[in-house]
N, C-alpha and C positions, 0 to 999 in steps of 0.2 A: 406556561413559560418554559417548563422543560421540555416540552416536544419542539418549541419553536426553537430553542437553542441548540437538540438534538440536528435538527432537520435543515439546518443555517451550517452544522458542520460538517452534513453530508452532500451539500450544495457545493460545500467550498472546496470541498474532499473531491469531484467532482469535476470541479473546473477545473484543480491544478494538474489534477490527472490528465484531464485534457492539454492541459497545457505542455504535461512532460512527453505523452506518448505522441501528438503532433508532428511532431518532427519525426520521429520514427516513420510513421505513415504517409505523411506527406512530406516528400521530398523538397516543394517550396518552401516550406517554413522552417529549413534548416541554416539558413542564412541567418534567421533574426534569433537562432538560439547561441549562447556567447556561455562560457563559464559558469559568471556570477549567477546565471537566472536559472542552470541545472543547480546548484548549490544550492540556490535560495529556494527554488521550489522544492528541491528533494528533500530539504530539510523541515518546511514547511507541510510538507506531504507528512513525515514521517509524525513531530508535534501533533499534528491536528489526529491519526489515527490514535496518538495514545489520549489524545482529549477523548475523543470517540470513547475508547475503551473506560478510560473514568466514565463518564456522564454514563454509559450504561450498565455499572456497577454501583455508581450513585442513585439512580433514577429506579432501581429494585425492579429491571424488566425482568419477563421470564418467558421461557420455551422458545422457539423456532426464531424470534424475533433475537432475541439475546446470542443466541446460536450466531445468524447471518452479521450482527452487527459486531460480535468480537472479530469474526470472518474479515469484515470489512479495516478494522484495526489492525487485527494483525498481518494483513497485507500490507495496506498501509507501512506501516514501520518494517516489517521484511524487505519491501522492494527496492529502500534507499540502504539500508543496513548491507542485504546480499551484493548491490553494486558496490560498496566500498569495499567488501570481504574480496570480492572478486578482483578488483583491482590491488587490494593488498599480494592476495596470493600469487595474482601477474606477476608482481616485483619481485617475491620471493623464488618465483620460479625461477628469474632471468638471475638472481643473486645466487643461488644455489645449483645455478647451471652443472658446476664442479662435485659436487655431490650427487649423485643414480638416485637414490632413493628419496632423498627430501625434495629433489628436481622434482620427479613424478607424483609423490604426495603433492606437493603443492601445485602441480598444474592438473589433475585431477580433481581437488578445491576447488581451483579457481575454475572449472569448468560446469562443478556443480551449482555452485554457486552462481554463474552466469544462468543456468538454468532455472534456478529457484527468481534470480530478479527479474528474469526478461520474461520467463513464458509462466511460471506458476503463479508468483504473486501475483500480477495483474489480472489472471482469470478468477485466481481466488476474493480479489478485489470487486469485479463486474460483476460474480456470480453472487456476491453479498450484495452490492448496491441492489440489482433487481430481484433477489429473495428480498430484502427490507421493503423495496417500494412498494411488492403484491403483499406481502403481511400488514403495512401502512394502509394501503386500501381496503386491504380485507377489514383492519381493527376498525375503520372510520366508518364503513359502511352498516356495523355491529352497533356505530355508538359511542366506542370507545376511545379512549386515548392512548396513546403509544405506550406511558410508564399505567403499571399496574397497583395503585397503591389502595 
């Protein structure tokens, strides 16, 4: 039950990604992206990695597998967290205009921070999905089940 409930939230984990980075990619499907459905999926994006991260501190996995799958959580919740950091620091920039120094701190945040949600989380994201699927396959072809217990 816990690999199927593991594997049901890296499915979902999955799709919504799909669903946020689409629009990035394909130029067509940026008509049907509106507010509410960035909100509701970066929110849900983020939830579902920190479920991720419970169920595999619940579930007592261990080695390389545990490795990829907090990978895949902590991106998860990085990618929607750095976008809000990054738009905070935007405001802060434009509000601090009058101030040299807090001006440049804060647009150099916010630039890092662009960095970390748009190109790092997401690679740290895919590179955990596909370490998790070949350790999944590897464990099943062993025999074995995902949780070690």
């Amino acid at each position: 039950m816990k690999d199927f409930l593991l594997l049901i939230v890296l499915w979902v984990l999955i799709g919504i990604f799909a669903i946020i980075v689409s629009p990035m990619v394909i130029p067509a499907f940026r008509k049907y992206m509106n507010f509410c459905l960035v909100i509701v999926s970066g929110i849900s994006f983020s939830l579902l990695g920190l479920i991720l991260i419970f169920l595999t501190l619940r579930g007592k996995i261990k080695g390389k597998l545990k490795k990829s799958l907090f990978l895949i959580g902590i991106s998860a919740i990085g990618f929607f967290v750095s976008i809000l950091l990054h738009n905070l620091f935007y405001g802060l920039s434009i509000i601090a205009s009058q101030t040299t120094w807090l001006s440049y701190l804060a647009k150099g945040l916010k630039g890092g921070f662009f960095i970390l949600g748009v190109f790092i989380c997401p690679l740290g994201f895919l590179g955990g999905i596909i370490t998790s699927f070949l350790l999944f396959i590897k464990r099943k072809k062993k025999g074995e089940g995902i949780f070690l217990e």
